[in-house]
N, C-alpha and C positions, 0 to 999 in steps of 0.2 A: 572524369567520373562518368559513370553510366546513368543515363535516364531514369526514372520510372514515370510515365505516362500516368498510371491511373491504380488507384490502392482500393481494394476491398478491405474495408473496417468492420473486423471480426465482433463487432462487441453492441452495446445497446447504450440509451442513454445520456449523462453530463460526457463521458468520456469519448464513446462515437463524435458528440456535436464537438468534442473540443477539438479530434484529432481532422475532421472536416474543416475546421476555419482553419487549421496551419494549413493543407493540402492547399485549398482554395486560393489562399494566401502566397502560396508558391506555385501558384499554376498548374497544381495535376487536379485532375479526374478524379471525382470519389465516388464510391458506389456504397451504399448502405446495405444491411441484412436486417430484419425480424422477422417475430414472432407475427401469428393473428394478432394475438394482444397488444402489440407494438404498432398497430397499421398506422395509428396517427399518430405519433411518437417526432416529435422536432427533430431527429436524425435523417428520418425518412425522409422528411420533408429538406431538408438543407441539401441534402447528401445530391447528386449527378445524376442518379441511377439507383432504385430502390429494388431488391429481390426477397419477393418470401420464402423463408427458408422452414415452416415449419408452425405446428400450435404453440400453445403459450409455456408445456413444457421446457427448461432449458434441456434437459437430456435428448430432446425431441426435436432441437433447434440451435441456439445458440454452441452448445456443447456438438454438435451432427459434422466432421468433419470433411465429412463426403462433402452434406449441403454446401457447405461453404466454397468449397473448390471447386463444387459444380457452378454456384453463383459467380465466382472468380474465373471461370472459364468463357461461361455463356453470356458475360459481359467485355472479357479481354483485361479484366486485370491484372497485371505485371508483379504484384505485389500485395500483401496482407499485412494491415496493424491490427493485433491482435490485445490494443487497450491493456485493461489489467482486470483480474477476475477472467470466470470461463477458461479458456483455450490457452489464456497468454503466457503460460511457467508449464505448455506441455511437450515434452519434447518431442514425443513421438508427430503430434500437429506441427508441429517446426519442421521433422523430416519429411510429412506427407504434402507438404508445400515444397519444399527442396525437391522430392520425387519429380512434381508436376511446373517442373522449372517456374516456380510463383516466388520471389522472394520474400521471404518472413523478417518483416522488419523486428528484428530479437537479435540473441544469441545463436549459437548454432546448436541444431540438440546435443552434439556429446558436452558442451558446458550447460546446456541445463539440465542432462540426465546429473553429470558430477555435481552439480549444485543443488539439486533437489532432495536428493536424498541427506541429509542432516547430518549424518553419525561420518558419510565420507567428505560431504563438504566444513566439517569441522578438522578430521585427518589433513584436508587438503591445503588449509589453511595455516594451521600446524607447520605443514612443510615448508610454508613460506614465510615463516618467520610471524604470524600475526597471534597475537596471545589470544587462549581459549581459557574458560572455564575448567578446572578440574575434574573430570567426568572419566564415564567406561571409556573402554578401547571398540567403540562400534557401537553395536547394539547389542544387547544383552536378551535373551529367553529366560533364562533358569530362574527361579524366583530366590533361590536360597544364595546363589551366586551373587545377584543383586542386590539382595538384604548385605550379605558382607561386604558389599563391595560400596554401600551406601555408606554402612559403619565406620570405614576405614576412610571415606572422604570427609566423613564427619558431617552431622546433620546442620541446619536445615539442606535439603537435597532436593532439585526440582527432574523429576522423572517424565517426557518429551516424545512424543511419537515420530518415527524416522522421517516417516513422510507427512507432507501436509503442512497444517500451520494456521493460525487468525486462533489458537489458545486449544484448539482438539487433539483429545488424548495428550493433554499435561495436567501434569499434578504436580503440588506445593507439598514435600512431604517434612513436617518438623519436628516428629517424634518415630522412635523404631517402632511402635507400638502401631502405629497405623500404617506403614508401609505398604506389608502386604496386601492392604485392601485397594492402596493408594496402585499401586505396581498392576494388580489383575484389571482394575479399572481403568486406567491408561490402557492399555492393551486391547480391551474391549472395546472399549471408545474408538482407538483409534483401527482397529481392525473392520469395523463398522460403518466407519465415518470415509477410509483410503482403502479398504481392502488388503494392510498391510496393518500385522499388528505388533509390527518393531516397533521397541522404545529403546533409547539410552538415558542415561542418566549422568546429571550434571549438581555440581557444588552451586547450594542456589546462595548471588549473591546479594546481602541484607538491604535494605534503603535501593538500589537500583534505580538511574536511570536509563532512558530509551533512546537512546542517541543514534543517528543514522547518517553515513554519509553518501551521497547521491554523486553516482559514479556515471564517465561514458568512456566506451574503448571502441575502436576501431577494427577489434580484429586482426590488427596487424603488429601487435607487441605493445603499442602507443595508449594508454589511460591518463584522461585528466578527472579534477573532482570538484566540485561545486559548493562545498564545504557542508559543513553539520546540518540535521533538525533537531529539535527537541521533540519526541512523540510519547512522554511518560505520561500524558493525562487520556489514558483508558481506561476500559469498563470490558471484564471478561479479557484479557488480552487484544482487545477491538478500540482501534486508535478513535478518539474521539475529537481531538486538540490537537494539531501541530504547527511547531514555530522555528524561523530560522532567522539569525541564529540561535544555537541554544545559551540560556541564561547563566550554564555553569561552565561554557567552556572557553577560556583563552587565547590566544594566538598561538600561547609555545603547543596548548592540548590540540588546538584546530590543525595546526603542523601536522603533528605525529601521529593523529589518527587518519589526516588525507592523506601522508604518506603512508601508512599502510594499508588503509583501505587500496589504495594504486598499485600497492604490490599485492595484496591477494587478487585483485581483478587481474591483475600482471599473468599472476598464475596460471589462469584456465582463459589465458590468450582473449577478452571479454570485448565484446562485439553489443554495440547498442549502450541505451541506458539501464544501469541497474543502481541497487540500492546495499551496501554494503552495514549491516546492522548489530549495533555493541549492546553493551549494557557497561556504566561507567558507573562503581562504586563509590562508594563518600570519600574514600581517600585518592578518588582522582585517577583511579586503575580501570583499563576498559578493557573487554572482553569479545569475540568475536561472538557472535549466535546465530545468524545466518544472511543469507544474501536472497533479492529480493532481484530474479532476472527480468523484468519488467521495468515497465513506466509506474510510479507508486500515485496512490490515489492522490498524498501531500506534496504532488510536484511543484506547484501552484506558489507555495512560498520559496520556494526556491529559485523560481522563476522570476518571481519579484524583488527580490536581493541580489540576485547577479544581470536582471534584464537581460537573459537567454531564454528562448524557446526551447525547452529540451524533446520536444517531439519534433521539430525543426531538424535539431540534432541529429534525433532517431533516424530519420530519412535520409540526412545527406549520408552519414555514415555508410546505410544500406547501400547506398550512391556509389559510396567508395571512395568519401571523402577520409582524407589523413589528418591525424592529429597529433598533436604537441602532449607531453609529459606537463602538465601543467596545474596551475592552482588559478581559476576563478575567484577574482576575490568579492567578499560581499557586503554591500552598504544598504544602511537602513536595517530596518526590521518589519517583520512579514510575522503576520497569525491566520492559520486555518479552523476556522468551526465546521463540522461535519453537522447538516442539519437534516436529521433523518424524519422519517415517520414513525417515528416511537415516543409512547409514554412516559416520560421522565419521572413522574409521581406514580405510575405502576410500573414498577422496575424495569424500565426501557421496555416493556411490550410493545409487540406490532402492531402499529395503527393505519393501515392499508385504507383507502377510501378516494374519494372524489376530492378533487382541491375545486374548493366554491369561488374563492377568491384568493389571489396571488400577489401582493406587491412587492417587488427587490427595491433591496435602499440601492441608493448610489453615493454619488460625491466623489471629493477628491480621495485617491491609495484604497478607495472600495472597488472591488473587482468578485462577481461571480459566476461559478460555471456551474449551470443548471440547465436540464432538459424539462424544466415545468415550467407550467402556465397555466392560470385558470379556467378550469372547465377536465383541467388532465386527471386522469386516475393513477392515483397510486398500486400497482397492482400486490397482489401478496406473493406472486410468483416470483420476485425478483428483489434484488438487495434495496432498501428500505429510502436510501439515501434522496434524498429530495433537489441537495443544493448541497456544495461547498463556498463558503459565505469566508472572504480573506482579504485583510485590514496590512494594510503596508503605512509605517512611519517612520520618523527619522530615528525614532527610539523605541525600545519596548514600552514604555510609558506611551506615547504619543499612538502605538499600534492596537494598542488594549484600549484607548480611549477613543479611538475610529470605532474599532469591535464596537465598544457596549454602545455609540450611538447609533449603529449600523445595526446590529440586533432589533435596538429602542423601534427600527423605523421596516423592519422588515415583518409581512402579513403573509401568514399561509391563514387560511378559513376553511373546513371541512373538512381535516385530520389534527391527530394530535400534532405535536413536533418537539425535537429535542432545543428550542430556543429558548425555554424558560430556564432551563439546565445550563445553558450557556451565557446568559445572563447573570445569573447567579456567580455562577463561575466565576467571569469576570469581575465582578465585586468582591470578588475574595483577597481577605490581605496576604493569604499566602501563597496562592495563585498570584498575584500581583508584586509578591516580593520574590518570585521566582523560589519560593522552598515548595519542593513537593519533588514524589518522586513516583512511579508505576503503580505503588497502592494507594496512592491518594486518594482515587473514590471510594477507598473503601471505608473511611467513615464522614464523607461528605454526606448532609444532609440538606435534601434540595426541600426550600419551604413552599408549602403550596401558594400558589397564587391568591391572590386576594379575594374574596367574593365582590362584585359589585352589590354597594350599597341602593 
């Protein structure tokens, strides 16, 4: 295997600091990027080597290809982990590092151009045998074409923007009646939002869960898989909860979705870790919806079910390590709470501010990755996320009952946060009997907190 010496980590945050302690951990050199607004940022600080790349804008920074390769040069780094969000699912940043001989610890762009775009990474999966949703052949334009062609798959029908994705430019269409409004606004949205304003359209299926299997390939024809998440407890298509394994899936269903999640990554030859993602109906039927060429924000529980490092992974692979056609197997149980800075009782609004006071729980199977600390600003410029906060036990019982004491014992002071939302949560009997499915928040009602007497 080939070296790498020392990684420029394209990204900001829990995820820079988390991919700097594997580095550190395996003896390479890591060099940090931010903004102005990042100068004091616990990345900068941990990271080898700190370069600013730019003001607090991300199109201005984070998102600046150029900066980045310039900071990757003018320190000698061999290499880019490009986290997830920003730059990490770009292809064309994957080949502008391949230009400037910098390995991009990823995919290779032609699989993440073939994977990015929706309507051909659905085709492509098709090809290889993994069951899809009933939907167009591509993308559709015509609105009257669409209208028939919604009819004819039979409604409810969920209409999907080619590129892009976290719920922009989709629409839930379940009467003919609103289509077209449904149809012109997807388009909009999504031309708005990617600069592309393809949409396909797909058979939307009822009750739906989010099931994800967390894949790594070598690039060299060789895929193993790490097995299932659960990630149906979201808000806006924005994962809020995830857990592995998931509560409705089996051995004989954990088989046959690794094994084909392994043949679609099989397909576009899949280099690095990615995320191979279903939707499994009530009758136990799963669906392909897309692939996910990155590290996913909910690696975390997956890490603690199989005790693998999968950013470990990511690197050797780059390395030019080989892999076995394999299944990971996984024991215990793992829960992720996403603990943002938003309003739970004002419908998830942003609550950007100073953090006064900071206490993380700990204890035994508590583990979390956070770039805060007291005195830190939440800034508004950047994703909201504060901490991933995740409960490992021998059971899903036993990992929901870490959670709600690990919740009980954790302090943010001086912005809102979604903990009271997640407490709640966890007290719920059907969150805790594992029924729920993708729309479950839609008529969870979170009680406000108590007034002090």
């Amino acid at each position: 295997m080939s070296d790498i010496q020392k990684i420029l980590i394209a990204n900001r945050g829990e995820i820079a600091l988390r991919v700097i302690r594997t580095c550190h951990e395996m003896g390479i050199h890591t060099v940090a990027v931010y903004s102005t607004m990042d100068r004091d940022a616990l990345h900068v600080r941990f990271a080898d080597e700190a370069v600013c790349i730019g003001p607090p804008s991300s199109a201005e920074s984070y998102l600046r290809p150029d900066r980045l390769i310039a900071a990757a040069e003018v320190t000698g780094a061999d290499a880019i982990h490009p986290g997830y969000g920003f730059l990490a699912e770009n292809a064309e940043f994957s080949q502008i590092c391949a230009d400037n001989d910098i390995e991009f610890i990823g995919p290779s762009p032609e699989t993440m151009r073939l994977m990015s775009q929706k309507d051909v990474a659905k085709d492509t999966m098709a090809e290889a045998g993994v069951p899809i949703v009933e939907g167009s052949d591509g993308t559709i334009s015509d609105i009257d074409e669409a209208r028939s062609l919604a009819s004819d798959i039979g409604f409810p029908v969920m209409i999907k923007a080619a590129s892009g994705g976290g719920g922009t430019g989709m629409r839930l269409v379940r009467e003919p009646e609103t289509f077209d409004q449904a149809f012109n606004g997807a388009r909009s949205e999504a031309d708005a939002a990617f600069g592309d304003p393809e949409v396909y359209i797909e058979k939307f299926v009822e009750k739906p869960r989010h099931v994800e299997i967390q894949v790594l390939g070598d690039g060299k024809g060789n895929v193993m898989h790490f097995g299932e998440r659960e990630c149906s407890i979201q808000r806006r298509h924005q994962k809020l909860v995830e857990e592995a394994p998931s509560p409705i899936v089996d051995e004989d269903l954990r088989q046959e979705m690794g094994e084909t999640a392994i043949r679609g990554a099989e397909a576009v030859n899949y280099e690095g870790a990615g995320t191979m993602e279903f939707l499994v109906g009530a009758s136990g039927n799963f669906y392909f919806m897309e692939m996910n060429t990155r590290i996913q924000v909910e690696h975390p529980v997956t890490e603690e079910v199989t005790d693998v490092d999968l950013v470990e992974e990511q690197i050797l692979v780059s390395m030019g390590k080989t892999l076995e056609r394999t299944t990971v197997p996984m024991e215990g149980h793992a829960i992720e709470c996403r603990i943002n800075a938003e309003n739970p009782f004002k419908n998830f609004s942003p609550a950007p501010g100073d953090i006064t006071a900071f206490h993380q729980p700990g204890g035994h199977g508590i583990r979390i990755d956070t770039a805060a600390y007291g005195g830190y600003r939440i800034p508004p410029t950047y994703d909201s996320m504060i901490a991933k906060l995740i409960a490992y036990g021998k059971t899903r019982e036993h990992a929901i009952r870490k959670m709600r004491r690990a919740l009980d014992e954790f302090v943010v002071e001086g912005v809102k946060t979604t903990i009271p939302f997640h407490q709640q949560l966890m007290r719920d009997d059907r969150f805790q009997e594992g029924n729920f499915d993708t729309r479950f928040l839609d008529d969870f009602e979170i009680e406000p907190a108590p007034t002090p007497s």
